[in-house]
Phi, psi and omega in degrees: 000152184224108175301147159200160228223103131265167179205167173105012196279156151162199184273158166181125194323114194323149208049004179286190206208141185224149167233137207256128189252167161185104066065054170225149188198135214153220154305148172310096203249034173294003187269002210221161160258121209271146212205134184245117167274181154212180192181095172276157200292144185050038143218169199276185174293130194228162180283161172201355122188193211203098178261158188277183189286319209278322170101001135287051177186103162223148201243136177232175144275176180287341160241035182237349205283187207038357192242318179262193198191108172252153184210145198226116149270116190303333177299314180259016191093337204260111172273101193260168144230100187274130188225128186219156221040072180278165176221130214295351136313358174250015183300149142158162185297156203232135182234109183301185176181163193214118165219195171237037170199120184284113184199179193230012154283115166297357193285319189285014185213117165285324179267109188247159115305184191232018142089161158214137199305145166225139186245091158275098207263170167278000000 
């Protein structure tokens, strides 16, 4: 198993920019592929990218892609999201997740964090 910590949520303005942080220990975890979820108020949870263990491969949705930027340095642990030009459709809680598959299935990720708030306002 592999624990994780996000951090870095919080309010901002349409089109302002946030960096989303995440935190892990445990299993090794230059082994896994690392996964940023969301979960907006009444909807389910949906994907919103996804890097390989190496950090060559990253993956977006369709409505996250050109705006976000997911990153991993493996040396500290650490898993980013950098996210800009928001849009307050992007209010929602944001959940790191850890698997042994780079996929856009929350199914494929065994390990969650317990999210941090991201606030978009107009």
């Amino acid at each position: 198993q592999v624990q994780l910590v996000e951090s870095g949520g919080g309010l901002v303005q349409a089109g302002g920019s946030l960096r989303l942080s995440c935190a892990a220990s445990g299993r090794t975890f230059s082994s896994y592929a690392m996964g940023w979820f969301r979960r907006a108020p009444g909807k389910e949870r949906e994907f919103v990218a996804t890097i390989s263990w190496s950090g060559g491969g990253t993956y977006y949705a369709d409505s996250v892609k050109g705006r976000f930027t997911i990153s991993r340095d493996n040396a500290k642990n650490m898993v980013y999201l950098q996210m800009n030009s928001l849009k307050p459709e992007d209010t929602a809680v944001y959940y790191c997740a850890a698997g042994f598959v780079t996929s856009g299935s929350d199914a494929d990720f065994g390990s969650w964090g317990q999210g941090t708030q991201v606030t978009v306002s107009s």
